[in-house]
N, C-alpha and C positions, 0 to 999 in steps of 0.2 A: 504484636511483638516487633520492637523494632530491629534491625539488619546492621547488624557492627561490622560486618566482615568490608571490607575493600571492594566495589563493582569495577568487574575486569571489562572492557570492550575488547579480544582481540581480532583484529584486521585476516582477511582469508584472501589474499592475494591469486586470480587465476587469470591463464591466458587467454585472452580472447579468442570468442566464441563466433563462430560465422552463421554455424545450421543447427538440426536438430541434434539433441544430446540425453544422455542417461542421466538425470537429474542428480539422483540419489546417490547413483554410482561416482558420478562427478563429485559430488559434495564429501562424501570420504575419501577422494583420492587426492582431491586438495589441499583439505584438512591434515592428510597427513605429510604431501607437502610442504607445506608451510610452517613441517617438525611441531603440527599443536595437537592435539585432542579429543574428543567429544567426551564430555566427564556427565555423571549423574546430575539434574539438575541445572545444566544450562539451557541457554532461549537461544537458537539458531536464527540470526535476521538473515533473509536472504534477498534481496535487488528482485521485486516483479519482471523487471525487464531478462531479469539471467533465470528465471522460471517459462516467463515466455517464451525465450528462445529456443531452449531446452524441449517444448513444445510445439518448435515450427510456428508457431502465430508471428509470422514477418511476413508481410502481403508488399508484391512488385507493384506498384503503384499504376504503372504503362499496364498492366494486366486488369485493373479496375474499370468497370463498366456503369456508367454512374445515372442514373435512372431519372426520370422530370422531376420528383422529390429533391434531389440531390441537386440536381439544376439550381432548382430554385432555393434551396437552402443557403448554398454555396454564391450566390448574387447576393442574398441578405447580410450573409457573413463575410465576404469577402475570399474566400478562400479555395483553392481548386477543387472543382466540382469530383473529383476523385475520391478527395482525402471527404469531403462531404456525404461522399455515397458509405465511406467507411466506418462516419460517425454514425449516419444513422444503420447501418446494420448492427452496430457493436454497443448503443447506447438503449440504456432501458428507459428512460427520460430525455428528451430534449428542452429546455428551454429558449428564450430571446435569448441571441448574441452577441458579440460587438466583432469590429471586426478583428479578422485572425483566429475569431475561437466559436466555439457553437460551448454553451454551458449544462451539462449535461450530469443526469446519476448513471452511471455503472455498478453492479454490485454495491448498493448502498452508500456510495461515494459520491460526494459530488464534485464535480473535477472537468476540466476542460475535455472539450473533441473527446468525451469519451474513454480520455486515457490513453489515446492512441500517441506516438510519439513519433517523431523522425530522427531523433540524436542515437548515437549510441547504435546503430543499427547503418549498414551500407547507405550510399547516395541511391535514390530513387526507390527505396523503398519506407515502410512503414514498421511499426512494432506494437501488437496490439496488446491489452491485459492477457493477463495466464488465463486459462479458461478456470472455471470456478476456484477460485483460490483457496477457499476455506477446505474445501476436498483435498487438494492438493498438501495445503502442509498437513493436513489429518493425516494422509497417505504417507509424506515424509516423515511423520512422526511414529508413526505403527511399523514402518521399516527398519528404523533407527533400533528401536528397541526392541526389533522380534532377532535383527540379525548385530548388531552391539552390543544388547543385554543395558542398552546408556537409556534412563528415562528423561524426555526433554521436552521442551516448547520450541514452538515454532511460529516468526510470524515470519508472510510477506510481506517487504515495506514498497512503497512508493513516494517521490517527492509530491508535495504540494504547496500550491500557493495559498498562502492565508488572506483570510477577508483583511483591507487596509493594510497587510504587510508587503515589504519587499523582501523578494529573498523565496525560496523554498525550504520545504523544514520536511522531514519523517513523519507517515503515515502508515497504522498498518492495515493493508487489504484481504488478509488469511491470518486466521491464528489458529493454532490449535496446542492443547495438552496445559491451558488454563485460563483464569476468567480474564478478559481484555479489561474490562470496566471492572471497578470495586467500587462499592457504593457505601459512602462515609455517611451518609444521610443517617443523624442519633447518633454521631460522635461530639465530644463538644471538642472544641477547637484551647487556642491559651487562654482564652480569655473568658471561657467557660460556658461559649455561648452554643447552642445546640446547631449543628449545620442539618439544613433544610434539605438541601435541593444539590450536594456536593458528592458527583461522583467523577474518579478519576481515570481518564482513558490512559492505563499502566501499557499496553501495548503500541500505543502511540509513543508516550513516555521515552522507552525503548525505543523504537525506530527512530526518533530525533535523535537519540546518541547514535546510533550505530550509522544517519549519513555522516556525522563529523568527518565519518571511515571510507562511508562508500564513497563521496564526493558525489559530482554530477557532469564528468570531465573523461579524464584517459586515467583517475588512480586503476582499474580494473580490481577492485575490493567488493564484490558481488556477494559475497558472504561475510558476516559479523557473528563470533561468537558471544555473547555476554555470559559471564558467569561472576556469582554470589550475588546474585538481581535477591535474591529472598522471596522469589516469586514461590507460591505453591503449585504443585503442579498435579494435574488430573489427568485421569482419561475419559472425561465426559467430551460428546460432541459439543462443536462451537459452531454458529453461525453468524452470520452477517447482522443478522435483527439484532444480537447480543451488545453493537457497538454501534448504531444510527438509531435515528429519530426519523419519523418518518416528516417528510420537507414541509407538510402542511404545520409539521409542530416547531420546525426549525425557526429561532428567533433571528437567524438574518433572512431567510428567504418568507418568512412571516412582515418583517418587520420594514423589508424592502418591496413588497408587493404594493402597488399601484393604489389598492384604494385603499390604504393602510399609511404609508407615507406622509409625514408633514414634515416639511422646511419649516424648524424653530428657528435656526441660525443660519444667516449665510455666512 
């Protein structure tokens, strides 16, 4: 069925944040703030970074103790032995690096240093992912509707860099309350041809619109309401497996592996 109605984004404007915070509590008190609503049926984006912090995962840098792993990570990639000791606590995979970044999966994600960041957070410190994300917005979502009576989705986004792109774009790292992926595989397309292998990451989708909002700057837009997405909405758990491939199946980290690689064209 397709969605005639108008897709809303609107902007949740809130004041910056230093320490730890009531998530949930924060998130309706800005909401209503900002004179908007939680209505039946919309997708809450919320900023990883304004879940973290909400969390306390902001680590003093000066306060890191960085281990001969960390040494030498940090010589290969370039980058202070600190912030090194923090990728590899924080990262479930390390790969090679270049310098300035260790390349690494978090949570399913494949994403620089682990995800860890330094913008957006005080000089000399750090800001790491939420801790289990998908937990997290399930949590924000069973709140919302035990004390609202509002049935919603939830995702947390993050920016990402795309392979060959410049620029960052929306990612989601938590969903809950419906399916992230839909799988067109035995639709046929206009031209009547049967799609094979075509499914579409709908929660990513979303989070590309909703940075338009967040920016990656001083807007302070840490929250995106959407609504008339057309999305359906459950209460099955979601996890992380529902929206990766695991990196042996990934066709760039397949396809950029060493003894896989040929130079057709220079």
């Amino acid at each position: 069925m397709v969605n005639t109605k108008k897709i809303e984004y609107i902007p949740i404007r809130v004041d910056i944040k230093k320490e730890r915070f009531n998530l949930f509590q924060t998130i309706l008190s800005e909401v209503e703030k900002n004179g908007e609503r939680i209505e039946d049926g919309d997708v809450l984006v919320i900023s990883s970074k304004f879940v973290a912090m909400s969390e306390g995962r902001i680590v003093k840098l000066s306060d890191v103790i960085p281990s001969p792993e960390a040494e030498d990570l940090a010589s290969k990639i370039h980058v202070p032995s600190k912030l090194a000791e923090l990728i590899l606590r924080e990262a479930d995979l390390v790969f090679a690096g270049l310098p300035g970044f260790a390349l690494t999966i978090k949570d399913g994600v494949f994403t620089p240093n682990a995800g860890i960041d330094r913008s957006n957070v005080q000089e000399g410190w750090a800001i790491l992912y939420p801790r289990e994300p998908f937990k997290k917005a399930e949590m924000l979502r069973r709140r919302i509707l035990l004390e609202t009576g509002k049935k919603v989705g939830i995702i947390i986004t993050d920016s990402r860099l795309l392979p060959l792109r410049s620029g960052t774009t929306g990612i989601a790292i938590g969903v809950a309350g419906f399916d992230p992926v839909k799988d067109e595989r035995g639709r046929k397309d206009l031209f009547n041809n049967i799609l094979r292998v075509t499914l579409r990451a709908i929660a990513d989708d979303i989070s590309a619109g909703a940075q338009l909002l967040m920016g990656e700057a001083d807007e302070g837009t840490p929250i995106v309401i959407v609504r008339n997405s057309g999305i359906k909405l459950h209460d099955k758990p979601i996890d992380y497996e529902q929206m990766v491939v695991n990196h042996h199946e990934c066709i760039y980290v397949r396809g950029l592996s060493h003894k896989n690689i040929s130079l057709i064209k220079n």
